[in-house]
C-alpha positions in Angstrom: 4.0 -31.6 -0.5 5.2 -32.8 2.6 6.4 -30.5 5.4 10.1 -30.3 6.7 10.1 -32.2 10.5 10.4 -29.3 12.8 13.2 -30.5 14.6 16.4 -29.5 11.7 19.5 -32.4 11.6 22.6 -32.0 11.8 23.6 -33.3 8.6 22.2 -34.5 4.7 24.2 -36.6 2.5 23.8 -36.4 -1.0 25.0 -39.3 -2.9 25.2 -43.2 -1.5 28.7 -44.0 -3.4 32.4 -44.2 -2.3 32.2 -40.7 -0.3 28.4 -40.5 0.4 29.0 -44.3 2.2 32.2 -43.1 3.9 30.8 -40.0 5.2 27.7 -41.6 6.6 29.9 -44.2 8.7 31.5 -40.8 9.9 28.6 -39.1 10.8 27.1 -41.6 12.8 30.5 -42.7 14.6 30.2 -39.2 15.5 26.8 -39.3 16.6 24.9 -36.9 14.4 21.1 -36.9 13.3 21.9 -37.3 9.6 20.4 -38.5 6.6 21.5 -39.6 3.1 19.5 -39.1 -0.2 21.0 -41.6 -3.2 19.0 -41.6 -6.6 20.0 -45.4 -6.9 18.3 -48.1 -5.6 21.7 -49.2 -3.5 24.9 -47.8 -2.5 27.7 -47.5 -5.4 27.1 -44.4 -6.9 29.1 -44.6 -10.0 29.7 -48.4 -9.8 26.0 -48.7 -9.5 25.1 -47.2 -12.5 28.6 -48.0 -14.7 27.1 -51.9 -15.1 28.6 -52.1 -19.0 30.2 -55.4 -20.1 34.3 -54.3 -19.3 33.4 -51.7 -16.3 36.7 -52.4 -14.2 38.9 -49.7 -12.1 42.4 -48.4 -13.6 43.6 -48.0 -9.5 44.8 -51.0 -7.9 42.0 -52.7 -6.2 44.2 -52.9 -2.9 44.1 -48.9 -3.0 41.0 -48.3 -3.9 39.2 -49.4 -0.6 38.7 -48.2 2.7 41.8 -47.4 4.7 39.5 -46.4 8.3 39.2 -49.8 9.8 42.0 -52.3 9.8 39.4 -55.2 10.1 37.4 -54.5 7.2 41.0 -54.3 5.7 41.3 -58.0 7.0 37.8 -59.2 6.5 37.4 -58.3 2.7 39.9 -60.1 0.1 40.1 -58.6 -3.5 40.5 -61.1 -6.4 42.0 -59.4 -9.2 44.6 -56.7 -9.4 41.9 -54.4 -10.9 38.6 -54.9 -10.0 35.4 -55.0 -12.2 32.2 -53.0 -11.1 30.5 -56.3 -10.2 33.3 -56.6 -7.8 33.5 -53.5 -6.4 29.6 -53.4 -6.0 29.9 -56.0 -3.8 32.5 -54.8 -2.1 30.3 -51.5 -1.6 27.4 -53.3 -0.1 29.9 -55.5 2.5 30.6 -52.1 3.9 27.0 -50.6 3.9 25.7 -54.2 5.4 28.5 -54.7 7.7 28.4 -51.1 9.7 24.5 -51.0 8.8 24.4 -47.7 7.1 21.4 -48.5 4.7 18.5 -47.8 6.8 20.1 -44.7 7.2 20.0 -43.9 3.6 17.0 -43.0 1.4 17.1 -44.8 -1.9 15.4 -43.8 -5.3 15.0 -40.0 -4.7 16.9 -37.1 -5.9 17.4 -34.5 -4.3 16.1 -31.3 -6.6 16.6 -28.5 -4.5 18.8 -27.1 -1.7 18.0 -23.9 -0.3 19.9 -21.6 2.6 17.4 -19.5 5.4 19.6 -16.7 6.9 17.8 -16.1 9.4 17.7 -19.7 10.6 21.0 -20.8 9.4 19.1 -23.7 7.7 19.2 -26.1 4.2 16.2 -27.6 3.5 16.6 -30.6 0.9 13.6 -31.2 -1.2 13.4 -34.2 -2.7 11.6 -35.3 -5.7 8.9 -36.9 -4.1 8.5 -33.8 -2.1 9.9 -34.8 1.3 11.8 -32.2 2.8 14.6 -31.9 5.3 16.1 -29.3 7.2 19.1 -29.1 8.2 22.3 -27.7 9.7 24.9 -28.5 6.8 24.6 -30.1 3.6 27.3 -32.5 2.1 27.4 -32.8 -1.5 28.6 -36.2 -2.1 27.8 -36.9 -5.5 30.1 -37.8 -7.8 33.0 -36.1 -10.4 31.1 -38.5 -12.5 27.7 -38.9 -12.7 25.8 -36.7 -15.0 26.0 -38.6 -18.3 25.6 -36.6 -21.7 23.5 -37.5 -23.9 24.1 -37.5 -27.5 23.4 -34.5 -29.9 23.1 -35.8 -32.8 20.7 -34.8 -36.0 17.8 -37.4 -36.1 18.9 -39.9 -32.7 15.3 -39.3 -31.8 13.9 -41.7 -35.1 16.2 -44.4 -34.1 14.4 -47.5 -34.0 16.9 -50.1 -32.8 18.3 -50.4 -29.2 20.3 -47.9 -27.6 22.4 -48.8 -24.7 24.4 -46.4 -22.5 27.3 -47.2 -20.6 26.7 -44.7 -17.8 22.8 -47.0 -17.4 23.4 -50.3 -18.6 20.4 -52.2 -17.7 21.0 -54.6 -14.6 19.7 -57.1 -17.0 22.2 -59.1 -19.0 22.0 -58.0 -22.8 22.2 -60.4 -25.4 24.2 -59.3 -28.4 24.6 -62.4 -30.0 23.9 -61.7 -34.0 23.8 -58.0 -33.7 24.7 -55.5 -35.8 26.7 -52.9 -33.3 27.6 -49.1 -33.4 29.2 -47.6 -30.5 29.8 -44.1 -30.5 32.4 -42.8 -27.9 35.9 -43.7 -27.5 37.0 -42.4 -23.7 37.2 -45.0 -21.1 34.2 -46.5 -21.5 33.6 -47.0 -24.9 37.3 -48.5 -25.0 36.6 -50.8 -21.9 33.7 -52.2 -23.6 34.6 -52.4 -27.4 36.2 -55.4 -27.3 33.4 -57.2 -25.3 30.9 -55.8 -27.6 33.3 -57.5 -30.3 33.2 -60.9 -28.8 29.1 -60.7 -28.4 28.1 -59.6 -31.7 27.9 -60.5 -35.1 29.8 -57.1 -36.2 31.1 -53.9 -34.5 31.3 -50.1 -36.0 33.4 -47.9 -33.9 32.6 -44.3 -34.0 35.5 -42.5 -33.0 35.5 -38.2 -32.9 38.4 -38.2 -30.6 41.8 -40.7 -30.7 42.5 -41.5 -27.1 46.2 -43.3 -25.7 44.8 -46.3 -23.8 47.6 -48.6 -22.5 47.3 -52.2 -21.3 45.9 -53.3 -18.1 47.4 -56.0 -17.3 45.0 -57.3 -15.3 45.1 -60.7 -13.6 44.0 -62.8 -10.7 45.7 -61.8 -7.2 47.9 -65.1 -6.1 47.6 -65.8 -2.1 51.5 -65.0 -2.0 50.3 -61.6 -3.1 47.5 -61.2 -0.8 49.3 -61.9 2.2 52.3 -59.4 1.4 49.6 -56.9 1.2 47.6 -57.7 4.7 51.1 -57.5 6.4 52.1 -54.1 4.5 48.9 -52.5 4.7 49.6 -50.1 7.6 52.6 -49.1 5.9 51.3 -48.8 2.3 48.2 -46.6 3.7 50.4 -44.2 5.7 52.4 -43.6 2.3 49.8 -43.4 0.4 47.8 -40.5 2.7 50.3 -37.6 1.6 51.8 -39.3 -2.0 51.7 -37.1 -4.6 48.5 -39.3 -6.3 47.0 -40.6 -2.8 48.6 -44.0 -4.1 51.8 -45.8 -4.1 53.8 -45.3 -7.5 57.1 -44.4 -8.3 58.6 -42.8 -11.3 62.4 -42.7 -13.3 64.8 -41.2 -10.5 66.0 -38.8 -13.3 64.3 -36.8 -16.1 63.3 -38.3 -19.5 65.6 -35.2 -20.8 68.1 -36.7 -19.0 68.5 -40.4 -20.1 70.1 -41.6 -23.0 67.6 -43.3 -25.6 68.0 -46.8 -24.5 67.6 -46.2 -21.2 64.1 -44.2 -22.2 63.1 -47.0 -24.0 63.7 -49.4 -21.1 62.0 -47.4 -19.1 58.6 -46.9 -21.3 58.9 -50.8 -22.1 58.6 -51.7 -18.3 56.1 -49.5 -17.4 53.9 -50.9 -21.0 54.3 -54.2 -19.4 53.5 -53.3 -16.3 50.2 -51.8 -17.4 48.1 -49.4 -16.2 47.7 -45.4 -16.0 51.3 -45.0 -14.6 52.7 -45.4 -17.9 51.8 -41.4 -17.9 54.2 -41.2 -14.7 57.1 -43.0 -16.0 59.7 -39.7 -15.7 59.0 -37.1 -13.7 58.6 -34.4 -16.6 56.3 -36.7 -19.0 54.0 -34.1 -17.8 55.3 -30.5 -17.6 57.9 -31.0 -20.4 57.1 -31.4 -24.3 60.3 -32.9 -25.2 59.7 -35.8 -22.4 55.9 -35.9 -23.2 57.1 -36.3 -26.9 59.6 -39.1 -25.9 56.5 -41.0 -24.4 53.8 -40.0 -27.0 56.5 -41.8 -29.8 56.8 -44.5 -27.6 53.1 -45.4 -27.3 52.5 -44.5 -31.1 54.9 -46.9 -32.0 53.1 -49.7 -30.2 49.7 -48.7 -31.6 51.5 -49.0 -35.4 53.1 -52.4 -34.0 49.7 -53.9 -32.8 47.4 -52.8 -35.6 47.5 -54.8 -39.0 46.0 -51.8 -40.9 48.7 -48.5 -41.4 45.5 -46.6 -41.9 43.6 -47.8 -39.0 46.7 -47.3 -36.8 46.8 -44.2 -38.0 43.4 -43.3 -37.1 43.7 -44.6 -33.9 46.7 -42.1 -33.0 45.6 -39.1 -31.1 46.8 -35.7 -32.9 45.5 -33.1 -30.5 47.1 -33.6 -27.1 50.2 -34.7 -25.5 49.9 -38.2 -24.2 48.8 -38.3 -20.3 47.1 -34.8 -20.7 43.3 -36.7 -21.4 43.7 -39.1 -19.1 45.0 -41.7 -20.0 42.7 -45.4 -20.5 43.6 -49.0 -19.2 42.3 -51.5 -21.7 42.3 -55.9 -22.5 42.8 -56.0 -26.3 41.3 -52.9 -27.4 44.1 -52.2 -30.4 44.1 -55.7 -30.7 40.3 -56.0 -31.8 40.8 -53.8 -34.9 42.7 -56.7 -36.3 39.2 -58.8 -36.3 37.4 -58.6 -40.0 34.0 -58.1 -38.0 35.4 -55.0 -36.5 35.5 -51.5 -38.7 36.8 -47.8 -37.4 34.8 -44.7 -38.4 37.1 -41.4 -38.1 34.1 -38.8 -37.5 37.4 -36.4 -37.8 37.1 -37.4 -41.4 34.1 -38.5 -42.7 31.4 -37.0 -40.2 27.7 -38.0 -39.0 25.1 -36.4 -41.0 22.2 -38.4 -39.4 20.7 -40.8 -37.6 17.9 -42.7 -39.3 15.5 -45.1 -38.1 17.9 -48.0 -39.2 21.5 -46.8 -37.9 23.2 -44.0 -39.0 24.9 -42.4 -41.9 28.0 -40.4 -42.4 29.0 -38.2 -45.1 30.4 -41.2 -47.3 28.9 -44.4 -45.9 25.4 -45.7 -44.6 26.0 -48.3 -41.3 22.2 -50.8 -40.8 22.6 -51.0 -36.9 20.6 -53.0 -34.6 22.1 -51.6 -31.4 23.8 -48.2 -31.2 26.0 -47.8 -27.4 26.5 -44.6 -26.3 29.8 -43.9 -24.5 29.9 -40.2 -24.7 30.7 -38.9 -21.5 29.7 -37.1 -18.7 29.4 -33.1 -17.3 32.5 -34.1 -14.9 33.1 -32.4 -11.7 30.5 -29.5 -11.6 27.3 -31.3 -13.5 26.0 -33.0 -10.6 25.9 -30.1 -8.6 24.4 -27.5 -11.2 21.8 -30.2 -11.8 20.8 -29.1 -8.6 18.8 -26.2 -7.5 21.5 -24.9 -5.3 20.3 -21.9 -3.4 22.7 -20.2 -0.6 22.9 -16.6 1.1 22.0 -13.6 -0.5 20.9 -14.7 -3.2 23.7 -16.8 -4.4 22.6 -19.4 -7.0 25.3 -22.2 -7.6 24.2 -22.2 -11.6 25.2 -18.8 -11.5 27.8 -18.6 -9.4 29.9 -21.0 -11.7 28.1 -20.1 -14.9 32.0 -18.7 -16.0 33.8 -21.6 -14.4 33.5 -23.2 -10.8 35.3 -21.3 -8.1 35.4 -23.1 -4.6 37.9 -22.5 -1.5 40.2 -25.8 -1.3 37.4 -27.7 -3.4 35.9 -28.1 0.0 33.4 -25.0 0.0 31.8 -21.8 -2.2 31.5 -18.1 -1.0 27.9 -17.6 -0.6 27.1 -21.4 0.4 27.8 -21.3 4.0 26.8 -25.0 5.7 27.8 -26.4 2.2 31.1 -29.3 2.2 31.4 -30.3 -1.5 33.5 -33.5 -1.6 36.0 -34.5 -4.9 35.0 -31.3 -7.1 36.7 -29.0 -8.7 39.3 -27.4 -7.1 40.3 -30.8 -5.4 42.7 -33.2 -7.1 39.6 -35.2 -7.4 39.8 -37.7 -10.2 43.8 -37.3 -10.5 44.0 -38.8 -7.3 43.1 -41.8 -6.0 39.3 -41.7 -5.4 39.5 -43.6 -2.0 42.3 -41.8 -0.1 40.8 -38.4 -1.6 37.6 -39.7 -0.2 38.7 -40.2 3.2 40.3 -36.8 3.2 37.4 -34.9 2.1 35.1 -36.6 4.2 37.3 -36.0 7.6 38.2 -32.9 6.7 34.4 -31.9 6.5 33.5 -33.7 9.7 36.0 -31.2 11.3 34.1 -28.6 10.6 30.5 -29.6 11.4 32.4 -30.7 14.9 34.5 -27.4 15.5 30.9 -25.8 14.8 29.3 -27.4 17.1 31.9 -27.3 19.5 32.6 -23.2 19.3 28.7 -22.4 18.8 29.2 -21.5 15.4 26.4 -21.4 13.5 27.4 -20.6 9.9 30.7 -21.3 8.3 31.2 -19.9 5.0 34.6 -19.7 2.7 35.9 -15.7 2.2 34.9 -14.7 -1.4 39.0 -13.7 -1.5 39.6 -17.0 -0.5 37.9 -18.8 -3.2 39.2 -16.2 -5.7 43.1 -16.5 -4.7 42.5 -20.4 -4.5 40.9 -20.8 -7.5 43.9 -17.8 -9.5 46.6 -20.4 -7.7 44.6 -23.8 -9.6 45.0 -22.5 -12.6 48.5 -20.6 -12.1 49.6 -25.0 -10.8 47.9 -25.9 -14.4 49.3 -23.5 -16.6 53.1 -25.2 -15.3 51.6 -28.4 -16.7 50.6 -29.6 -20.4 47.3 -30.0 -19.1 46.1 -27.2 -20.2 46.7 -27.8 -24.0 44.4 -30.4 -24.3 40.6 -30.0 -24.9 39.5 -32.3 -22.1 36.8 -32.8 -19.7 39.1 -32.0 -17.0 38.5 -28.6 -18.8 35.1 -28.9 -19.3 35.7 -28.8 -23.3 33.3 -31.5 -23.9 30.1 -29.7 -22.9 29.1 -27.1 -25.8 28.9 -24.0 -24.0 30.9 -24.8 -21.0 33.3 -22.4 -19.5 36.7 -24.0 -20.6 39.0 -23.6 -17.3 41.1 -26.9 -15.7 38.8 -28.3 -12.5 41.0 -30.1 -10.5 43.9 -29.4 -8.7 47.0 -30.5 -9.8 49.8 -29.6 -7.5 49.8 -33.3 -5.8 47.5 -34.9 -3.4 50.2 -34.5 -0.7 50.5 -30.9 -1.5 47.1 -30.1 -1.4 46.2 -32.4 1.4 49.1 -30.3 3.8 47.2 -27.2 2.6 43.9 -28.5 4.0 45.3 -29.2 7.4 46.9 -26.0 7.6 43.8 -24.3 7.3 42.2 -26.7 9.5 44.7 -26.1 11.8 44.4 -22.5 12.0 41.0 -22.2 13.0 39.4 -23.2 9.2 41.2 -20.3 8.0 39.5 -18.9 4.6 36.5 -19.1 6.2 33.9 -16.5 7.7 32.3 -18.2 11.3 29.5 -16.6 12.5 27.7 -16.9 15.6 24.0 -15.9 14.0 22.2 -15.5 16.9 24.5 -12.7 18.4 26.1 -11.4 14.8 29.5 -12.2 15.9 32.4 -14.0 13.8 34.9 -16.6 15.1 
């Protein structure tokens, strides 16, 4: 095994994508001895390993970008309104080539283990090919989504065909042409890619356990008109969009849905479903914490799904029954209720007629046998706290992160864990994290974390750890913000119900970017209040 250098650094990076990229142009700006650790062979993170036919942002591609330098603002021109992963890939490696952050980065390892020495006030990062570094703080920057799950299901093993997964789609193009196609999995993926899958092959079964609302996209080429209303805005739209309510521009009904007459409702849900996009789900202010509005929008959006699909039945089928509309997030889609209209094209409700096993040639349900060439696997991921239990996360006394959240994650402003000191989690749970935009959020987290390595180093602190009450009354005040919502009513990954076994408690916070960003200063402000700073060499606390 190789031996830790003896001189520690200042800083490890876990994760090459949107934050792990952002954070290492921070770190050097600030002139730290710092290392990153990224299991893909490039930056992207998750639009590195998302390569599936469809793969494409539901935020604005003018949002989702860096806001931190006005001339990579100027120098890079999106082409579409939302981007595709191909796109946004590339746009990942302009940034990494154009501030030269790759040699600075160590590709194709995972990181297995991070342990805390007391005594030395020390991580040391082992990574799977036994290098180790030591190091002052640690910055987990790896993803809300990025652990995929892989199917359970009785027999998969014996499957002799292809199986594909969204969350690893080979780099490789993959011909379809003439083949016989499952796909089990109907979030955002699986819907995303469906009708692509329909175009390539020669027929498509859709195996669908759980109905989701997906609403159109919309999506279409950016005109130069466009584009240059956007360069000259762009200062403005980024200072809005730092303290908005989603950490993006977006607007909803000036008065409730409970407070509109019915054609005015229905003028409102029509523009926003023409629109496209996720803010159909913020179209009145109370779609969300009221079940009369949420009802006015779910009848809305049911209605079109009846309108679109030829079959009542597979209409039907397609019509979520266990959650208000908006409360899984909602999906943006090109022709997904549309490609149930094609005869090459069949719905399976698992709801209804289950899978009792998966043979060697595709897979059989409790009424019908389906001969599959390729089965794709769209089923998820452990969001928010998977990538960071995968780890062996080891702090002070004794605290292990597996067992510190083995009854549901509890963090101090998403930012930090009691036990952990050194340790800056970036968009987990107890940030807004994915109900925010990913790239504002980013920014946050990542400046808000450099503020604390550099009051550290600038007050000779040599451990800073979140309060155990802290973390407690945080976390009591995350759920106490999702209990006022309909959130909570849904069995979603947001609360972890699609991991057998997994403490079911809401993740994110979901009092508003803005809010939540405000709260994070304040405590910045105040000295990184919530936190215990110790000065180990003489025992004293800041």
């Amino acid at each position: 095994m190789n031996a830790p250098t003896d001189t520690p650094r200042d800083l490890v990076i876990v994760g090459a994508g949107l934050a792990g990229v952002y954070a290492m142009y921070r770190a050097l700006e600030k002139g730290l001895d710092v290392v990153g650790v990224e299991a893909g062979e490039s930056v992207g993170g998750t639009w590195y390993w998302n390569r599936y036919p469809g793969a494409r942002c539901d935020v604005e591609s003018v949002d989702y970008s860096y806001s931190f330098d006005r001339e990579l603002e100027k120098d890079w021109k999106w082409t579409e309104r939302f981007a595709t992963q191909a796109e946004i890939r590339s746009y990942f490696d302009h940034v990494a080539d154009r501030y030269d952050l790759r040699r600075h980065f160590s590709f194709g390892r995972r990181v297995t283990s991070a342990h805390f020495d007391e005594r030395t006030s020390l991580w040391t990062v082992t990574l799977d090919d036994g290098t180790r570094h030591r190091t002052r703080f640690v910055m987990m920057a790896t993803g809300c989504l990025s652990v995929p799950i892989r199917p359970d299901l009785p027999g998969v093993e014996e499957y002799a065909g292809t199986q594909l997964f969204t969350a690893q789609w080979p780099e490789e193009p993959v011909d379809l042409t003439g083949k016989r196609v499952g796909l089990i999995g109907t979030g955002s993926s699986g819907i995303q890619v469906a009708p692509i899958l329909a175009e390539q092959a020669q027929s498509l079964i859709v195996f669908q356990r759980s109905a989701n609302y997906t609403v159109p996209a919309r999506n279409r080429p950016l005109t130069e008109e466009e584009w240059r209303q956007v360069q000259e805005t762009y200062p403005e739209r980024r200072a809005a969009s730092r303290y908005a309510p989603a950490g993006s521009l977006s607007t909803t009904h000036a008065q409730k849905a409970t407070e509109v007459d019915a054609e005015e409702r229905q003028r409102a849900f029509e523009a926003r479903w023409q629109e496209g996009g996720v803010l159909f789900a913020k179209t009145f202010p109370d779609q969300s914490s009221d079940i009369v509005a949420n009802d006015y929008a779910r009848e809305f959006a049911e209605s079109k799904i009846r309108e679109i699909v030829e079959d009542p039945e597979v209409a039907e089928d397609l019509i979520p029954r266990d959650h208000p509309i908006g409360t899984k997030r909602i999906v943006t889609d090109t022709g997904y209720y549309e490609m149930y209209n094609r005869d090459d094209v069949e719905l399976v409700n698992l709801r209804k007629h289950p899978v009792e096993q998966v043979t060697a040639w595709g897979i059989k349900t409790d009424d019908a046998s389906y001969e599959l060439d390729v089965i794709v696997f769209a089923t998820g991921f452990d969001a928010l706290t998977g990538a960071l239990t995968s780890i062996d996360v080891r702090g002070a006394r004794g605290a292990v992160l597996a067992e510190e959240w083995e009854h549901g994650p509890q963090t101090y402003l998403g930012l930090g864990v009691a036990g952990f000191p050194n340790l800056i989690t970036l968009n987990g749970p107890g940030s807004p994290s994915v109900l925010a935009n990913m790239s504002t959020h980013t920014e946050q987290q990542v400046d808000w974390g450099m503020d604390l390595i550099e009051f550290c180093r600038a007050n000779g602190i040599d451990q800073a750890e979140p309060r155990r009450d802290a973390a407690e009354k945080w976390t009591e005040h995350l759920g106490e913000v999702a209990e006022g919502t309909l959130f909570t009513r849904a069995a979603s990954w947001y609360m972890g119900a699609n991991i057998e076994g997994k403490t079911r408690t809401f993740m994110p916070y979901i009092g508003g970017f803005g809010t939540y960003r405000r709260l994070c200063d304040e405590a910045r402000d105040n000295g990184f209040e919530g936190y215990v700073l110790t000065r180990a060499s003489s025992g004293a606390t800041a």
